[in-house]
N, C-alpha and C positions, 0 to 999 in steps of 0.2 A: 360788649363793646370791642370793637378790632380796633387798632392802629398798625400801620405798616411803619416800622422805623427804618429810614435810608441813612447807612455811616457811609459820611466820606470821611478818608482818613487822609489826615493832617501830616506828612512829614518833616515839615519844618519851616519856621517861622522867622520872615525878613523884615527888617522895615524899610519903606520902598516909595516913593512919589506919591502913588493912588493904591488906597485898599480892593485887594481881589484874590482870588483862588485859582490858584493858575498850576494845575499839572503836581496837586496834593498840597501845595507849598503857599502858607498864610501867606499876604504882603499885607502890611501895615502900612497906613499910611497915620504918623504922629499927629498931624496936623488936625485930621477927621476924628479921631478916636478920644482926641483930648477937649474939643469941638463939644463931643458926645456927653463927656465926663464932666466936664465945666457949666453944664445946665442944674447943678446941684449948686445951687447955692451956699450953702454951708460950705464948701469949699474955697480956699484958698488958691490951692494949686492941684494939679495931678501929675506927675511924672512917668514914663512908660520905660520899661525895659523888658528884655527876654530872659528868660533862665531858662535851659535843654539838657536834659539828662548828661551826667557823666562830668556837667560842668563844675570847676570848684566853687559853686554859690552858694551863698546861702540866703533864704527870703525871711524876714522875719518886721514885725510882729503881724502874723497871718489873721484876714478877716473871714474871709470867702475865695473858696473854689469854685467858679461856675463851668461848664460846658455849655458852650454856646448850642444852640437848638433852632430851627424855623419852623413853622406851621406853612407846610405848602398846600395841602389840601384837609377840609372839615372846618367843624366851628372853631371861632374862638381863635388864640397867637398864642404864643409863649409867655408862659408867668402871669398867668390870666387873674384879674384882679390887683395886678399892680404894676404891670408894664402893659398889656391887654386890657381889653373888656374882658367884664366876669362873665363868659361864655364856659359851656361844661365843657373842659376839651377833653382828651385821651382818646379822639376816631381819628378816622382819616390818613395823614401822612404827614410826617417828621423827619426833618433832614438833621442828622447831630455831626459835630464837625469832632472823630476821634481822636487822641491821643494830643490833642491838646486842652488847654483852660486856661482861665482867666482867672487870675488870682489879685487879690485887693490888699494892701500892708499899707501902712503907715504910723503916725505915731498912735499910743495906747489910748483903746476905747477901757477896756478893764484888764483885771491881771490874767484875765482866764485865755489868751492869744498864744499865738503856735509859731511853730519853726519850722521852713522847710530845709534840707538840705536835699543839694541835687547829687550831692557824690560824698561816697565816705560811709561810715556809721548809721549816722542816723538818715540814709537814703533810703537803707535797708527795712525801716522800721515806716514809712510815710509813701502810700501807693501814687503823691505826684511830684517822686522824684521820676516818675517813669515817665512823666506827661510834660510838650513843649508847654511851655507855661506864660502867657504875656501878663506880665505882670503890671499893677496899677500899684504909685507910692502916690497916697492921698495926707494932702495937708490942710487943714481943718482951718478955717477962719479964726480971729482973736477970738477969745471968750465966750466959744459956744459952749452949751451944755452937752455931756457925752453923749446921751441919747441921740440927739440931733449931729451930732458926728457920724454915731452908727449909722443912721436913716439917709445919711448923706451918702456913706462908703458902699452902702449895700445899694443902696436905688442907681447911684453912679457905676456899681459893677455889673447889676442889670444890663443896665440901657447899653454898656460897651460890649455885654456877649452878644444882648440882641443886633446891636449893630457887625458884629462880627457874624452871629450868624446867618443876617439876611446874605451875605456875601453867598454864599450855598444854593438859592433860593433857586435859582437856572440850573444851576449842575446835575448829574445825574450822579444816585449813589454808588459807591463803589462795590454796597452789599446791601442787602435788604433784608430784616428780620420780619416776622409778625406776630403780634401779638393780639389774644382774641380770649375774652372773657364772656360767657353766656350769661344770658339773665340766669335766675334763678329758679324759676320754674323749667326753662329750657335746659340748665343745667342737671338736673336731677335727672331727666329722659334721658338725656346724653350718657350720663357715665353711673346709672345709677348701682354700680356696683364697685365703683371706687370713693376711699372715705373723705368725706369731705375737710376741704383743709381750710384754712383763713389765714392773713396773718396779720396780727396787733402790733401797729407802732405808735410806740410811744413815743411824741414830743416833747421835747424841754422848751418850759413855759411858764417858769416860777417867775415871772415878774421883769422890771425892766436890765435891759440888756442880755434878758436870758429868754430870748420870745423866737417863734415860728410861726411862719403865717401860712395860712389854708384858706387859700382865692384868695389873698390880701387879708384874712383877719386872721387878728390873733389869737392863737392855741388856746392861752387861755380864758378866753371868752366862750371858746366851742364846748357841746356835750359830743362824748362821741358818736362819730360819724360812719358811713360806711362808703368808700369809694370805687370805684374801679382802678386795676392797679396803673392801668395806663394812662391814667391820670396824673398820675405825678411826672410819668417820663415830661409830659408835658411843660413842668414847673408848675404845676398844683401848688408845690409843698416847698417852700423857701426859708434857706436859714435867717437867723437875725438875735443870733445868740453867742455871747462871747464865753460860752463854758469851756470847761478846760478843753485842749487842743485836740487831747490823745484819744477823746471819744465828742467828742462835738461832731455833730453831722451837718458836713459843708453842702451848700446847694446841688454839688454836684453830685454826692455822693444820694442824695433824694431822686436826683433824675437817674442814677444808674444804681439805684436800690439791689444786691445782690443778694437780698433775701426774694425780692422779688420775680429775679429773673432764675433763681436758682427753683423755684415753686413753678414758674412756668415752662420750664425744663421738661418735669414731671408731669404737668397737668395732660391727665386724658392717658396717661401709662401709667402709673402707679398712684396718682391720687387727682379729684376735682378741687380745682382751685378757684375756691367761692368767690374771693376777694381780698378787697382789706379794711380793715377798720383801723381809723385817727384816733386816737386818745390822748390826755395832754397830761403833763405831771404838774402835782398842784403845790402850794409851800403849806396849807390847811387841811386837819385831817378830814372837817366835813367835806371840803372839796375833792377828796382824793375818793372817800368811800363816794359821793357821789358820780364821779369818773370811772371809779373800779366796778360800782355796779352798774352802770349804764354798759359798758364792757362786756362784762359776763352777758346782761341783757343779750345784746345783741348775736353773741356768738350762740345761746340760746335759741332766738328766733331765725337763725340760718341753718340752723339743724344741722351743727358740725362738728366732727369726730375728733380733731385735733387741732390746732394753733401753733402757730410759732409766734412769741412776743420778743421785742426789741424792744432797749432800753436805751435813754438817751442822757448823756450826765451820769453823777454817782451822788453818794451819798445819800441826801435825802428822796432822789426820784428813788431809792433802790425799797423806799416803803410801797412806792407806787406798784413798782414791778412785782412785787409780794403779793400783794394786796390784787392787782390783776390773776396774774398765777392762779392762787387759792381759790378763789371765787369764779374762774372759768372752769377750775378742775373740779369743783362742787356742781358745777351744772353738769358733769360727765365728759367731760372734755378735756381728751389728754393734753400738756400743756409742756412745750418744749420754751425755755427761755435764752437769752442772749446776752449776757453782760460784759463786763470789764469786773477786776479786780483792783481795789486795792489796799495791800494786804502787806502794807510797808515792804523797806527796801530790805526788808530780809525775809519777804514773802510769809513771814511768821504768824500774819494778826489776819484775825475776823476781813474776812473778801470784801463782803458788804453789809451794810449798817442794817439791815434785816435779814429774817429769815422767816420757814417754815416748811412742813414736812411735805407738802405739795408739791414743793419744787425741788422735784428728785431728777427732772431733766435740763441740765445746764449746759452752756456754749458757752465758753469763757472767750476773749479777746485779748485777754492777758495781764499783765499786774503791772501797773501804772507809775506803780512806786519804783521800778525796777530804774537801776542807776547804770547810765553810760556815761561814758566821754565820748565827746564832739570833735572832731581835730578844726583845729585853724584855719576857714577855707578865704580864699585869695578875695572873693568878693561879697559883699553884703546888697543883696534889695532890700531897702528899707532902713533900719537902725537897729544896731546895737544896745542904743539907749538904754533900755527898758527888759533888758537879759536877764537879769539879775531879779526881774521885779513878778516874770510871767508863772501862772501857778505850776508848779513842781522846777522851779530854780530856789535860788537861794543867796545870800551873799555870797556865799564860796564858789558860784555858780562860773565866774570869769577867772579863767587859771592866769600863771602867770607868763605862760608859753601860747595864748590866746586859744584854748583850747575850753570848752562848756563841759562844767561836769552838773548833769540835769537828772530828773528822773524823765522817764518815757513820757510822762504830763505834757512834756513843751511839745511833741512833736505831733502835727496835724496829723491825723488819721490812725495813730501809733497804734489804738485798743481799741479802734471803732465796731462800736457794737450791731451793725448788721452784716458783718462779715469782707470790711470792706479793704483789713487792712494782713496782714502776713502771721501775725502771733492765734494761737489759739488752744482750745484744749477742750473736751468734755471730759 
């Protein structure tokens, strides 16, 4: 499967009469965008603002990062099965709008929600403080249930990148990448003398408010699967999980997968990049061995040399990632993983709540526990509120100089485990 991905890049983002793209530069138009956001019913309200690098903001309590994307040529739209028809996409041609996103905050779906800062500390630690950001502050109707909160913030953050990125749709890219996975049969004439590789991600799926959808359904429903990776550029794979901040994987970070493209790098020079396989982490041990070996199964029948697995959450997925591990390195398949740590704030305790001798190859993202202060910054998207409440703060969390002493928990993208975010270690 080929797709040709076109970036145009974003330099900065106005709010403006009429929404358009005009010489790099987003124009928002409020009026259309909140138009867009307001067909969620669950909602209340929506409110628009921008956050841009270097500014003193801060976004919180974070839901989703999306990169707006268009389908201009092949099957199927973006987010196919939940903003599209369920069409297979990842051919054809994708227009993605760079260095900006769309990010959703509002008050608390659970405690597992994030912090951005665009300047300071913890900017250093979160790859979108680097990105214009138009941010959406979503107020939820009286007495909904939190799920139907979620399903509101995240379909409402959909529908406004999609509307953001059809603005693209006539433009021409400002660079053009390709990406190009062969069948499988075709693949082995090709390179058959480089080792075949795959790579296993794992989604977080243990249940409500912890779910990822694949073409609209959820993770936990699926056995695994086997996709093309160009498939997700497309939005295949969407978040709808309020796990902790520091390694939760925002939708965006599924469309610009850095395991992925760092594999595509390689393909065809140093190794055959077969594809990728879905797997979901389960809360039940039968459901996990049935997941793990379905897993193993499949990296089995592609006749593959090595893996790279990516782990989504901690804690309890980290039996899942074991349990993958072991059982793929049992079929003879070397077996590289990806985690986060955490290993308290004096980095002293057990990394992750499992183990085994199998997994002697590890990528760390870093220790989650680790403690920063936050300085003061001039503006908040979003609320305050709920600082104190989001996992890895604490009462002590709101100093008395208005400054956050957090661990890396609060911050989106801090320890993300596909490489997406600045800490790391093998």
């Amino acid at each position: 499967m080929k797709l040709e991905l076109g970036k145009i890049f974003i330099t900065d983002i106005v709010f403006d009469e009429a929404s358009k793209i005009e010489g790099g530069v987003l124009h928002v138009c409020k009026a259309d965008v909140e138009k867009v956001a307001m067909t969620e019913e669950k909602l209340k309200s929506v409110s628009f603002d921008i956050a841009k690098p270097g500014e003193s903001v801060r976004i919180t309590p974070v839901k989703d990062v999306i990169e707006p994307r268009v389908k201009v040529e092949g099957k199927g739209g973006v987010f196919p099965g939940v903003i599209s028809k369920v069409d297979t996409v990842g051919s054809g041609k994708t227009y993605a709008l760079k260095g900006m996103a769309v990010v959703t905050a509002g008050p608390i779906v659970g405690f597992q929600e994030g912090i951005i800062d665009m300047c300071g500390v913890g900017a250093q630690y979160t790859p979108f403080s680097k990105t214009l950001n138009l941010c959406m502050v979503c107020e939820p109707v009286d007495d909904v249930e939190k799920h139907e909160y979620e399903r509101a913030v995240r379909m409402a953050g959909l529908k406004v990148a999609t509307y953001i990125g059809e603005l693209a749709r006539e433009l021409t890219p400002d660079e053009v990448e390709t990406y190009e996975t062969p069948d499988i049969a075709e693949g082995m004439k090709l390179y058959p003398d480089l080792p075949r590789v795959a790579y296993v991600q794992m989604l977080q799926s243990q249940g409500l408010l912890h779910d990822t959808y694949v073409y609209g359904v959820d993770a936990k429903k699926i056995l695994p699967t086997i996709l093309y990776p160009t498939e997700i550029m497309d939005g295949a794979i969407i978040s709808g999980n309020c796990v902790s901040a520091c390694d939760k994987n925002p939708t965006y970070v599924h469309e610009n997968n850095r395991v992925v493209e760092a594999l595509y790098k390689q393909h065809g020079k140093t190794i055959n990049f077969v594809g990728q396989i879905v797997t979901n982490e389960n809360v039940y041990l039968a459901d996990k061995e049935r997941s793990s070996n379905q897993t193993a199964k499949l990296c089995r029948m592609l006749g593959l040399d090595g893996v790279i697995v990516s782990q989504e959450g901690f804690g309890n997925p980290d039996t899942d990632l074991i349990m993958n591990c072991k059982k793929i390195e049992a079929e003879g398949v070397k077996t590289v993983i990806i985690t986060d740590e955490y290993a308290g704030r004096d980095g002293k305790s057990q990394s992750l709540a499992d183990a085994d001798p199998a997994a002697d190859a590890v990528v760390t993202g870093g220790n989650a526990n680790q403690v920063v202060r936050l300085p003061k910054l001039d503006k908040v998207i979003g609320t305050l509120a709920y600082v104190d409440k989001i996992a890895g703060a604490s009462e002590e969390t709101l100093q008395p100089d208005g400054s956050l002493l957090v661990e890396l928990q609060v911050i989106t993208g801090a320890t993300n485990e596909t490489g997406f975010g600045t800490l790391s270690a093998r």
